[in-house]
N, C-alpha and C positions, 0 to 999 in steps of 0.2 A: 199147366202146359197143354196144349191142342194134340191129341189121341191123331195117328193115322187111321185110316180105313181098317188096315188090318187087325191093329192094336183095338179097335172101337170090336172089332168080328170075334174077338176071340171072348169077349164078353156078350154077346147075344147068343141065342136061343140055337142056334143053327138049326132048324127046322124046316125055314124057307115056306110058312105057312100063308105067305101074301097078306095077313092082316094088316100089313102098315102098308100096303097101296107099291111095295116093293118085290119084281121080281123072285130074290132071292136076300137072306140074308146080308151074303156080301154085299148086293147092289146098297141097300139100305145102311149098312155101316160107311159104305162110301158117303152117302146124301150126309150122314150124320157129321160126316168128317168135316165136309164142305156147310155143314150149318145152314143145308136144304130144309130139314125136316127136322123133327123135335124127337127126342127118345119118347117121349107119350107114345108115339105113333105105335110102337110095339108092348101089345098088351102082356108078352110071354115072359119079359125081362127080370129076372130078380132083384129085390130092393138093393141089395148091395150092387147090383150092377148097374142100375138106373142112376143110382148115386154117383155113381163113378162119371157116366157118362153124361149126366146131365151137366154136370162142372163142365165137360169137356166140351157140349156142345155151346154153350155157354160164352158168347163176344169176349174176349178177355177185356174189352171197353164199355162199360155200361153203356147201354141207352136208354136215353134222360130226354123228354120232351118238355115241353113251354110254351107255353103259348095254347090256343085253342083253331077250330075250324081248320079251314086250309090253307090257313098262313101259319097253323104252329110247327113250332121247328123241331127235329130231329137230330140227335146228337148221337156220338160212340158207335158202337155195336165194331169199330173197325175190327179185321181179323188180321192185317199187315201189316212192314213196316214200308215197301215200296211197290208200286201200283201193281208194275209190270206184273208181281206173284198174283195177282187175283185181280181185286180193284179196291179202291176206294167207295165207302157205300153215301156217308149222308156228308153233302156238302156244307161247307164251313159256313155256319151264318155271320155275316157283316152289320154289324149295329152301328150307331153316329151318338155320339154321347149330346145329351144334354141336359146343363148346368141349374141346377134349380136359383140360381143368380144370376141368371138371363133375364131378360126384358120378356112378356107377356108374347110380345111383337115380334121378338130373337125367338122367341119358341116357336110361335106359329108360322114364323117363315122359314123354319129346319124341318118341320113337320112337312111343308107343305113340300122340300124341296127333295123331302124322302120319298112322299108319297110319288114324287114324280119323277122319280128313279127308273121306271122300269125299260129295259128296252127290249127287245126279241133278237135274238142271234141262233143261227142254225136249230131256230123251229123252238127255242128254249126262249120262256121268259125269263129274263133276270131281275133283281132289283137290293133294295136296299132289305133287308129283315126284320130288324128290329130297331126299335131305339135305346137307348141305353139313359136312365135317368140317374142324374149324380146328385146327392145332395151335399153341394159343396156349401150350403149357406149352413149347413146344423140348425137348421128353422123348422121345428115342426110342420107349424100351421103351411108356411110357404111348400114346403116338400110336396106334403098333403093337398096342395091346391094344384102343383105343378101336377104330379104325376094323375090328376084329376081332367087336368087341361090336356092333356097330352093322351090321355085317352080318351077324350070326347072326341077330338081334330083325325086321332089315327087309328078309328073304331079296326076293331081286328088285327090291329098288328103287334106283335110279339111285345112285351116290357121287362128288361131290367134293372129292377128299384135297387140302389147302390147307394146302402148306409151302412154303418158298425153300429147305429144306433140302436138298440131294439123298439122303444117306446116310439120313435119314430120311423120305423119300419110299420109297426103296427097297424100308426096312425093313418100309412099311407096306403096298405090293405085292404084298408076297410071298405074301398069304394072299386077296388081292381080284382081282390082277390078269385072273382068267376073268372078273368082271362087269363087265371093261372102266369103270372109273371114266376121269374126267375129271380131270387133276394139272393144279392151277390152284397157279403160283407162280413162273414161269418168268422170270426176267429179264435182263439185259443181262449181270449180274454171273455168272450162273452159267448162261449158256445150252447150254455145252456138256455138263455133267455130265447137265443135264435133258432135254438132246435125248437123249443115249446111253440114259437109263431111259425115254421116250419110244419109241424105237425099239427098247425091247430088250423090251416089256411090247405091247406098238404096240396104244396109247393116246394120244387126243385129250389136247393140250395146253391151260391158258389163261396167256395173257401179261400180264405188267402193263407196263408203260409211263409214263413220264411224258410226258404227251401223242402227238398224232396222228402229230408226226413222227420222232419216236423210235418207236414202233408200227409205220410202217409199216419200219423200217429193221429191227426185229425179227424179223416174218415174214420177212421178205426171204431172210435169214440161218438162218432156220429152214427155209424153203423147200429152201434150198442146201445143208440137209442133210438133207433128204428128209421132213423133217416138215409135212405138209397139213393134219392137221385141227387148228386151235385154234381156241379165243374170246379174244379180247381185253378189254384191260381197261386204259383210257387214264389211270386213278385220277381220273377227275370224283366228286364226296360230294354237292355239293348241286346244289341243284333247278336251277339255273341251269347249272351246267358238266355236268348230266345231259344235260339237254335240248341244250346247244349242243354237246357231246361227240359224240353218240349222232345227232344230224342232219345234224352234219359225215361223220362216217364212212358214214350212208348214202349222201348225196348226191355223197360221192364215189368211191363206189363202182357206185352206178347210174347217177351223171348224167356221172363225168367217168372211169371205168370203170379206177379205179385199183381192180386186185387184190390190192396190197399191204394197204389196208383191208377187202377183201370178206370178211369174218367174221362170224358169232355175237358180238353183244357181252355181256357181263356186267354187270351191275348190282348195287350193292350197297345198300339203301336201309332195313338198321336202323340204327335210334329208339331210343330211350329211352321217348319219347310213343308210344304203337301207331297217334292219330290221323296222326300227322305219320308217320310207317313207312307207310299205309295210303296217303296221298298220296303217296308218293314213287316206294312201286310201281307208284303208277295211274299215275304218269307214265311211268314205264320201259316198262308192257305198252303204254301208247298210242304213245311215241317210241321202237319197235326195240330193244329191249331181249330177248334170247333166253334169257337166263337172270336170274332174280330170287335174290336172297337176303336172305331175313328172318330175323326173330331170336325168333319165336317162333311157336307155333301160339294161333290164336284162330278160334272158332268165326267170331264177326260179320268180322272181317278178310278173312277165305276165304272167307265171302260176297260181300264188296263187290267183292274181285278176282277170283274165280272168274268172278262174272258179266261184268266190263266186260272182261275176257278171253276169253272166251265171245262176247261181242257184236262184239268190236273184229275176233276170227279167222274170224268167220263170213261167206261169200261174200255180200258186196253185192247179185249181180245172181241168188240164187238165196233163195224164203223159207224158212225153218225149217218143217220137215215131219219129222213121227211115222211109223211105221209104221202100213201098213192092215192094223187085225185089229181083234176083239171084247174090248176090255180088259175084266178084272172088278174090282171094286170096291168091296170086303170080300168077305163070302160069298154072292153071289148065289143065287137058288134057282131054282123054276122059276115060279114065279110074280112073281118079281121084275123091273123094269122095264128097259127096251131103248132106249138113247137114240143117237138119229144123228147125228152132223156131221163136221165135214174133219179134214184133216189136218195145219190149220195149229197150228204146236205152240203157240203161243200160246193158242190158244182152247182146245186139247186141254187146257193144264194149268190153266187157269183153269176148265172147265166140269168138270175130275175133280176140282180145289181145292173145288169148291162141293158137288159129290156125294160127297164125303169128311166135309163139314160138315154134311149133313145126315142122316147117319147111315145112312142106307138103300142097301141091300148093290145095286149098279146094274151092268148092261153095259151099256158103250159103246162103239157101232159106230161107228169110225173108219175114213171113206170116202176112199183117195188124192185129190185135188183140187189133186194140185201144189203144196202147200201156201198153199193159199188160204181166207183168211178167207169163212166163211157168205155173204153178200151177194154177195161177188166171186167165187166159185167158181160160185154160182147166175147173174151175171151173164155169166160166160163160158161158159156151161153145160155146167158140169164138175161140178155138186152139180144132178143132177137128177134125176123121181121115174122114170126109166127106170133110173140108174146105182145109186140107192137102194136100189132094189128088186131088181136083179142081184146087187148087192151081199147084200142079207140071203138071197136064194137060195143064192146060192153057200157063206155062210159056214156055212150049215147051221142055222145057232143054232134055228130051229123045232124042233131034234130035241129041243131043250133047255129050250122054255118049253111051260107050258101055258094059258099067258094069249099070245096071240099078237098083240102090241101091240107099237107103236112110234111110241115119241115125236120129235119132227120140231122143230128149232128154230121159235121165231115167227117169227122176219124169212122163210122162208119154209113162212107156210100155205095160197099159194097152190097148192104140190105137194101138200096130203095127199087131195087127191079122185084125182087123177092116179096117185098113188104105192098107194091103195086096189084101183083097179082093176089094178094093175102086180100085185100082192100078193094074190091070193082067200083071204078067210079071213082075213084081219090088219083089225086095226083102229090107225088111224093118228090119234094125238092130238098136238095142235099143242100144243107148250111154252113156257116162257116167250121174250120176247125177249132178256132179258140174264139172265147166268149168273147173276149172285146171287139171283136172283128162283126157282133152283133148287130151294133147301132147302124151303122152303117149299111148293112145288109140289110135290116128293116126298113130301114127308110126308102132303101132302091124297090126292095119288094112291096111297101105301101103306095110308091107313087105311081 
C-alpha cells in the first residue's frame, strides 16, 4: 500500500541534513511519496526503515521494457487508478498481429503498412509499436523464418514471438534475441521450459492465465525463479470480462497492494468488424491495458486510437504546449507574412491547419505562454506586447523580412499600439479573431 508524506517522515532521520538534495526532511518524504526520488537518496536511514520505504516508494505496477533503442517500449510503473489523481505515465503500446501462415507477400505488406503508420498530432509523433508474431502454423522451421523476415523489413521495431511452444520459441530466439522481444506464451503447463529460455535469452515474459487467481499464483512461481519482468494476460475476449478483468487487477494492485497482480496487462481485441476492433481497443487504452493487439493496419483506425491515446496519457494538470520558435509554412520569403500567438498546441495546429489552407507560404511566431490559449495567456499576462516584442527581437527574423510587419490575433488588438512602440519600425496588424477567418485574410493581405 502507498505511505503518505507523513507516514514516509515519521520513518526518516529528521535531521534535515540536505544530503538527499532536499530542503528538509518533510520536503524529501513528500518527493518520496510522489515517487520523485528514490529512498537511496538519504544516506541517514536505518535498514528497517529503508525497507519499509523502499516497498513504498515502489510503482505498485512493474515496469517491464522490450524492445531496444528508442523504439523500445515502456510498460507499468502506473501509481493510479484515474488520471484526474496524478496521471498516467507510459503509454499503452499498440501492436498488429502477424500470422506466421501468411504469405511471404501478406507479411511484407503489414510490415510495410506499420512502418507507415506514423503521423504527427499536437507536436507528438505517433504510430504503430510493435508487431506481434503468432505462430499459428506450430512450424518450427516457418516460425523461425517468419520472425527472421519480419525483423530484417522492421529493423528496430519492438517484437512479440507468441508460442506455448518452448523448442520453438527457442528456435526463433536465436536470430532476435539482441532486440530483446517480449515471449508471450507462458503457462501453467510448461512454465518451467519458458522460464529456463526466459532466463537464458533474459527477456520479459507474458503469461496467460485463466483468471486472476491462477495469474497471481503464476507470477508467484515465476518470481521464485527469478523471472521479473512480464505482462499478463488473464484471457478476458469481450468487452465485459475486458473491462472487469483489467479493473480488478488494477485495483488490486494499487488499492489492496497485492504484487502478485502488479503487471503490464495485454489485451487482445481483434475483430473481424474493424468498427467493433476499434471499440474494443478504445476500451483497453482507457481501462490499463499496456499492450494492444490488432489485427490489422488502417489508416482511420490509428487515427481514432492514436488520438484518444494521446489524450487519455497526457498530464491532466499540465496543457499541451509546442515549442517556442518561428515555424515556416511552405516557402516563405521575405516579404511574406509574420503571424504571432502561443504556444498552446491546440491553437498552434489549428491556426497552421488554416494557414496551410490558404495557400500562402507564412511564419509563425510561436510565443511560450505555458501553454495557454490567446485570451488566457493575455489574461495572466504571459501573451504580452512587452514579451511579443522581446520575442521577435531576439528571434532575429527582421534579418529575414523586408516587409517588417506582424500580425497580432484579434481577441487581443488592444496590444498592437503598445506592441508598435515595443518594436520601431514594425508595423503591427491586428488579424482575425478566429482561425478560419485566416485564409481569407491571407489572401486579402498577400494580394
Amino acid at each position: 500500500m502507498a505511505m503518505s508524506g507523513i507516514e514516509i517522515f515519521k520513518l526518516l532521520p529528521k535531521t534535515n541534513c540536505k544530503k538527499c538534495g532536499q530542503p528538509t526532511c518533510l520536503a524529501f518524504a513528500m518527493k518520496l511519496a510522489q515517487r520523485q526520488v528514490s529512498i537511496d537518496a538519504c544516506p541517514d536511514v536505518s535498514e528497517e526503515s529503508r525497507q519499509k520505504l523502499s516497498d513504498a516508494s515502489t510503482p505498485p505496477i512493474r515496469m517491464v521494457t522490450f524492445g531496444v533503442g528508442d523504439r523500445a517500449i515502456k510498460m507499468g510503473e502506473e501509481t493510479v487508478l484515474f488520471r484526474h489523481e496524478k496521471k498516467y505515465y507510459h503509454p499503452c503500446a499498440i501492436s498488429v498481429e502477424i500470422k506466421d501462415t501468411m504469405t511471404d507477400e501478406e507479411i511484407s505488406k503489414t510490415v510495410a503498412d506499420i512502418l507507415d503508420s506514423d503521423i504527427e498530432r499536437v507536436g507528438q509523433r505517433l504510430r504503430i509499436d510493435a508487431v506481434f508474431l503468432n505462430n499459428t502454423s506450430n512450424d518450427k522451421v516457418r516460425f523461425r523464418d517468419v520472425v527472421k523476415l519480419v525483423s530484417e523489413k522492421a529493423s528496430g521495431l519492438p517484437l512479440i514471438l507468441s508460442t506455448d511452444k518452448p523448442d520453438i520459441a527457442d528456435e526463433a530466439l536465436k536470430s532476435v534475441a539482441d532486440t530483446k522481444p517480449l515471449l508471450y506464451g507462458v503457462t501453467k503447463d510448461n512454465l518451467e521450459s519458458m522460464c529456463d529460455i526466459a532466463k537464458r535469452y533474459k527477456i520479459p515474459v507474458g503469461i496467460i492465465a485463466d483468471g486472476l487467481e491462477e495469474m497471481s499464483q503464476l507470477t508467484e512461481r515465476l518470481k521464485a525463479k527469478g523471472i521479473l519482468d512480464m505482462v499478463i494476460d488473464t484471457k478476458p475476449r469481450s468487452a465485459k470480462e475486458i473491462l472487469t478483468h483489467n479493473t480488478l487487477i488494477r485495483r488490486a494492485a494499487i488499492k489492496k497492494g497485492m504484487r502478485s497482480l502488479g503487471y503490464p496487462i495485454i489485451t487482445f481485441a481483434q475483430r473481424d468488424d474493424d468498427v467493433i476492433e476499434t471499440l474494443i481497443a478504445s476500451l483497453g487504452i482507457i481501462k490499463y491495458s499496456s499492450i494492444l493487439v490488432l489485427s490489422n493496419v488502417r489508416p482511420y483506425k490509428n487515427l481514432a486510437l492514436f488520438t484518444l491515446r494521446q489524450n487519455i496519457y497526457t498530464d491532466p494538470q499540465v496543457p499541451m504546449q509546442v515549442e517556442q520558435k518561428i515555424y515556416k509554412i511552405g516557402e516563405p520569403t521575405d516579404t511574406s507574412p509574420l503571424i504571432v500567438t502561443t504556444n498552446f498546441s491546440l491553437t498552434y495546429f489549428i491556426v497552421s491547419g488554416e494557414i496551410e489552407n490558404s495557400k500562402v507560404p507564412t511564419r509563425l511566431a510561436i510565443l511560450d505562454c505555458e501553454g495557454l490559449s490567446v485570451l488566457t495567456a493575455w489574461a495572466a499576462g504571459k501573451f504580452t506586447a512587452s514579451r511579443i516584442a522581446n520575442f521577435i527581437k531576439e528571434s532575429g527574423i527582421e534579418n529575414e523580412l523586408s516587409r517588417k510587419e506582424v500580425i497580432i490575433p484579434g481577441y487581443v488588438a488592444m496590444l498592437s499600439g503598445a506592441i508598435e512602440d515595443k518594436l520601431p519600425g514594425w508595423k503591427v496588424t491586428v488579424g482575425p479573431r478566429e482561425a478560419n477567418a485566416l485564409p481569407a485574410f491571407l489572401k486579402a493581405w498577400n494580394g
